[in-house]
N, C-alpha and C positions, 0 to 999 in steps of 0.2 A: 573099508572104512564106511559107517554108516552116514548120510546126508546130513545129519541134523551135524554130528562129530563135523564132518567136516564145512559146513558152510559156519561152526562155531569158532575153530582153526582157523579161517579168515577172514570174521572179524577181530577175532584177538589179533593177526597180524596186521592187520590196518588199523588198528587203534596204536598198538606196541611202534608200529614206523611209525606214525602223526606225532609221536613220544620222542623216539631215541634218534629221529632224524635232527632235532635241532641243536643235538651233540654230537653230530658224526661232523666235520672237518678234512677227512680223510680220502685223495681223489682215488684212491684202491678200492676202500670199503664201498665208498658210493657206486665205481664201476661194477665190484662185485654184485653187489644190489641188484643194479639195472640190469644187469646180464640173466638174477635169476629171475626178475620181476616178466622182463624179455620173454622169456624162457618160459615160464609156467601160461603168460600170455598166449604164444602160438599152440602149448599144448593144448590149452581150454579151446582151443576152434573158434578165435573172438574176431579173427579177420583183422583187417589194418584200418575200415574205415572211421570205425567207433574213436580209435586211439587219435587221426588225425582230425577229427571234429575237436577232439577236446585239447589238443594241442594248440590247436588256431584258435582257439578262443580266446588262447592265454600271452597271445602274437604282443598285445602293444604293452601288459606287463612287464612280458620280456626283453620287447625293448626299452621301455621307462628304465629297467633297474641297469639294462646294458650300457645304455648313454648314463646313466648316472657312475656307474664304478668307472667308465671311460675318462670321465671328464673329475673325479675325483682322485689328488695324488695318494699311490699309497705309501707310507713310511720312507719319509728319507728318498720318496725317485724324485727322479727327474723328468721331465716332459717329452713324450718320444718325439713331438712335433708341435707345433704351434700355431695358432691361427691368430692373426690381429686384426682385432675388430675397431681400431683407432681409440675407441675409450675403454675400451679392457683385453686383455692377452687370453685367449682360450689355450690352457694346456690341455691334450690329450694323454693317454698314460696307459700304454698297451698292456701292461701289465695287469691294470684293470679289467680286463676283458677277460682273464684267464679265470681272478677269482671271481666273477659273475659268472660265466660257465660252473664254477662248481656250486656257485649256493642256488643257481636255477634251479640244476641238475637237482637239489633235495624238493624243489617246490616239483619239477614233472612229476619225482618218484612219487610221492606223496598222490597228486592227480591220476597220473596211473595206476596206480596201485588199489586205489575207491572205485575208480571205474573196471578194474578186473572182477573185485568185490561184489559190486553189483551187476556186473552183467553175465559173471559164470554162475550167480545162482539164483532160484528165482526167489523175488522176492518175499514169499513168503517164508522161505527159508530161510532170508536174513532176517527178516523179523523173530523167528525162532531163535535162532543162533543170542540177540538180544536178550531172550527170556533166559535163555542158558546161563548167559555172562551176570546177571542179576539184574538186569531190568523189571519194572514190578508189572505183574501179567495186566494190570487193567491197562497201563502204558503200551505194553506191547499188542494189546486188542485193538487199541484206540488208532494206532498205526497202521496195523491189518486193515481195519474196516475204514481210514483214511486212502488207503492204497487203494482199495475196492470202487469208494465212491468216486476216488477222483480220476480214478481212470475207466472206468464205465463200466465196470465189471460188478453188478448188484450180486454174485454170488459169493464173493467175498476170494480171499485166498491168497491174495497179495498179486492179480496176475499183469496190477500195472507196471511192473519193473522196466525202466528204461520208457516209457511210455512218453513221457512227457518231454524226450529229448528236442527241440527245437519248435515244440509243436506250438502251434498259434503264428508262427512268422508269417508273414502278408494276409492271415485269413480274415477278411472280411471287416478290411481296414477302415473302411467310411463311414460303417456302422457304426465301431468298437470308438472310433473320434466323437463321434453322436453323441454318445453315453456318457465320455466321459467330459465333454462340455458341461455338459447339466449336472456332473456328480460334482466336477469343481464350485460351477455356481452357488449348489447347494451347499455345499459346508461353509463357505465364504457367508450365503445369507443365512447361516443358520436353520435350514432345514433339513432333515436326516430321515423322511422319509424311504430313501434309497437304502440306508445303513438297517430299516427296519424289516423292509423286504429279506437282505441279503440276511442278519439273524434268522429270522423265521422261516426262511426255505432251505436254509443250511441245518437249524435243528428239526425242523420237520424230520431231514433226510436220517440224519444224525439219531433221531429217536426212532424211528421205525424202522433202522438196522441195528440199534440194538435192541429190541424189544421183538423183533423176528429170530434173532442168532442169539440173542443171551439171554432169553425169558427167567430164567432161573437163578440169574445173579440177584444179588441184594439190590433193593428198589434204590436206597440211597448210594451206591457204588456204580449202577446203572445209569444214575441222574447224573452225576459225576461226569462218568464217562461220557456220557454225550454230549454233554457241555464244552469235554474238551475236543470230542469228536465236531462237534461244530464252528470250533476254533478252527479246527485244518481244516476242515469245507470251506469254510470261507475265505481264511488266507489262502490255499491253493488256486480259487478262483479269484482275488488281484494280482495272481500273476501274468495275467494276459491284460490286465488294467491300468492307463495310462493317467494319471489324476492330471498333470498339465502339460496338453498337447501344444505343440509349437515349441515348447522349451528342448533344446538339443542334448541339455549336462544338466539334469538334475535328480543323482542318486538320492535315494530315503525319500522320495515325498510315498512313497506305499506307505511309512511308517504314519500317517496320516490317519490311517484304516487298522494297520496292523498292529499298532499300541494299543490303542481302545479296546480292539478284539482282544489280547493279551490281560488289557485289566478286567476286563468282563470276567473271564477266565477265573482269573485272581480272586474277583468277589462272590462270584455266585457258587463255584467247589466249595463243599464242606468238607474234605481231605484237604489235610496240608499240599501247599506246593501245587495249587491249580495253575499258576499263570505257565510256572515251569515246567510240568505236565504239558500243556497247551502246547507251549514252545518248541521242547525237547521234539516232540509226536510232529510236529512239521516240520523241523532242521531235517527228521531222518526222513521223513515223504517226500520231502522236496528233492533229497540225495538223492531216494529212489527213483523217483519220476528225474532226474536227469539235468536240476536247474541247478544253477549257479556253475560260476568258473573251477571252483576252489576244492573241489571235492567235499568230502567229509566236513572239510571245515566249515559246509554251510550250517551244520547241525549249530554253529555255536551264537551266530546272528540272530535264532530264535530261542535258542535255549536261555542265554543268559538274559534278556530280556525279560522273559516270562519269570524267572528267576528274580530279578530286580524289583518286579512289579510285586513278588509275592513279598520279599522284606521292608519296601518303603510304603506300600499300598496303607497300612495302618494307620501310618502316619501321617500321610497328604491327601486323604479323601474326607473328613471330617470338616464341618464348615459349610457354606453357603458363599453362592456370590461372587463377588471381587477376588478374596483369599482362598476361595475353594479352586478357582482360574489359576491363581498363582502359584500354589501347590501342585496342581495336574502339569503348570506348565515347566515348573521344573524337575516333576515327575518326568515327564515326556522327553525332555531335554537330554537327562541322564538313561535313560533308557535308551534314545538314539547314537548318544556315544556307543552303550555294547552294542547296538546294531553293526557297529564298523568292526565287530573282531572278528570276523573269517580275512578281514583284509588287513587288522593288524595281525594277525598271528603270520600269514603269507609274505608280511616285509619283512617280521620277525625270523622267518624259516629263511628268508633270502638274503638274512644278512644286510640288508639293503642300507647303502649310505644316506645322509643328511637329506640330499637334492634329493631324492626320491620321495621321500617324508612330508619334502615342501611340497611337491608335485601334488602327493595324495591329501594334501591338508585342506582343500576346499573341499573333497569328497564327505570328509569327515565333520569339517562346519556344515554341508547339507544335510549329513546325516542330523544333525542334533538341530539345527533349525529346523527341520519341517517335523521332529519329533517335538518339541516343544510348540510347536502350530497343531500337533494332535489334542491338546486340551481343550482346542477347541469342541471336538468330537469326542472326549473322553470327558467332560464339563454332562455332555449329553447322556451320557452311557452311567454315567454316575447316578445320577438322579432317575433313570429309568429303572436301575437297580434295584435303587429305597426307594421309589416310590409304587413297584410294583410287586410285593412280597409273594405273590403267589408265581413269579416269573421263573417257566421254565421247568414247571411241575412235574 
């Protein structure tokens, strides 16, 4: 079987489970599953250590949704034990524990199953495998030479696969606090200085890899592309980026940075579907490079975002002012809710009861508060847009 055929084979099978997993029910089929999933794992020579990083990741997941089926009755039981806490009676319900075991059991498959994906083949070959399945070739370039830049490799190829798995933990923590002091101050006082740097060193890079590798594409298809190629340079580089240090629980304040980059996206592509473009081309560099808990399903925390931005963008950017703020901010807002879908689709696959929902419910109000605090920074990115026509040449 030739490489391309097969590293095309597995992503249609990790797209097809991402699918057929949230109809399986069945704890045979799901064993069956895992046995071959098991199975094709030791064959590929992937080792044990990869599988138990990514498993521990997903530790206090699995316990949220375990104490939650635990402590929720199912159908008609009855409580195997009881705990009184003087103002309300804790029932526990063993029986719970069995159906959490099996809808976990679809969320590892799932997480396992992306990480065999990408770490048995190189990633330039998944990004191939993509052109196969019909992905449009400028998207799949844009990927390629995403992969290239963000993992150091200027010759392009895709050879950052797995690169990014943990990378940046403790490295050069006093500095990385420094920076991002003065990045909070700034967008709080209005100066975005910082945000003009990070565009212009991002498409720098972004234009003189494709204008080295694609001299011969269409100028206007080329401009394109590295617009969106500067979307991923730069969102790949916030994700070592802390916008408010000291705070311990505050998911989405990225989306702060990563919306604005998204509508930029959106306004400056003359191809339909730049924001989504943008989006879709980091969901899978980020899969590749090794971030997020949830596997494949990070692809949809940017994809639909950038997606969002391209169908409302028409509408809420027109205006000055007070109502041009007001527009972006509930622009921002609704963008930040899709930011939460790698983690609704994950309680979705888990079957997960009420209490777990509640659990995750400040997750999701951070997500959408600190995207709707993006207008502050997307107010800016607007009017850099119109006001600089020649932006990005």
């Amino acid at each position: 079987m030739q490489p391309g055929l097969s590293a095309k084979l597995k992503v249609f099978y990790l797209f097809a489970l991402a699918t057929g997993l949230f109809f399986i029910n069945d704890w045979r089929l799901i064993m069956l599953i895992g046995f071959f999933q098991v199975s094709i794992w030791l064959w590929s020579g992937l080792g044990t250590s990869p599988l138990m990083r990514a498993i521990s990741r997903l530790k206090w997941f699995v316990l949220l949704v375990s104490i939650s089926y635990l402590l929720i009755p199912p159908a008609n039981a009855v409580a195997d034990f009881q705990l009184d806490l003087g103002f309300y009676v804790l029932g526990f319900y063993i029986e719970g524990l069995g159906h959490a075991g099996l809808m976990l059991s679809r969320v590892l498959l799932l997480v396992v199953s992306g990480l065999w994906v990408r770490l048995s083949e190189p990633a330039g070959a998944f990004v191939g495998a993509l052109g196969k399945l019909g992905i449009p070739k400028t998207v799949a370039i844009v990927i390629d030479a995403g992969l290239s830049l963000t993992s150091g490799d200027s010759k392009g190829g895709g050879k950052g696969q797995g690169g990014g798995q943990g990378r940046g933990k403790g490295r050069n923590k006093q500095s990385g606090l420094a920076k991002t002091i003065v990045l909070f101050a700034d967008i709080r006082q209005g100066r975005f200085g910082f945000l003009d740097s990070l565009i212009d060193a991002s498409f720098g890079k972004a234009k003189a890899y494709m204008a080295e590798h694609y001299p011969h594409m269409d100028d206007s298809i080329r401009r394109d592309a590295a617009i969106v190629l500067m979307v991923v340079v730069a969102v790949m580089s916030l994700k070592l980026l802390q916008l408010l240090p000291g705070l311990p629980f505050a998911p989405g304040h990225k989306n702060m940075l990563v919306i604005p980059l998204l509508v930029m996206a959106a306004m400056l592509t003359r191809g339909r579907f730049g924001g989504f473009a943008a989006g879709f081309s980091v969901g899978i560099v980020s899969f590749l490079m090794g971030y997020g808990k949830f596997g494949i399903f990070e692809v949809l925390q940017f994809a639909l975002p950038g997606l969002l931005a391209d169908v409302l963008l028409p509408l809420l950017v027109s205006g000055s002012g007070f109502w041009l703020l007001l527009k972006l901010t509930i622009l921002g807002g609704l963008i930040g809710l899709t930011r939460f879908a790698a983690n609704f689709m994950i309680l979705m696959l888990a079957g997960s009861p009420e209490l777990a929902w509640v659990v995750f419910a400040p997750m999701l109000i951070s997500q959408v508060v600190f995207g709707a605090l993006s207008s502050l920074v997307c107010v800016y990115v607007v009017h850099k847009v119109r006001d600089d026509k020649a932006l990005f040449k």
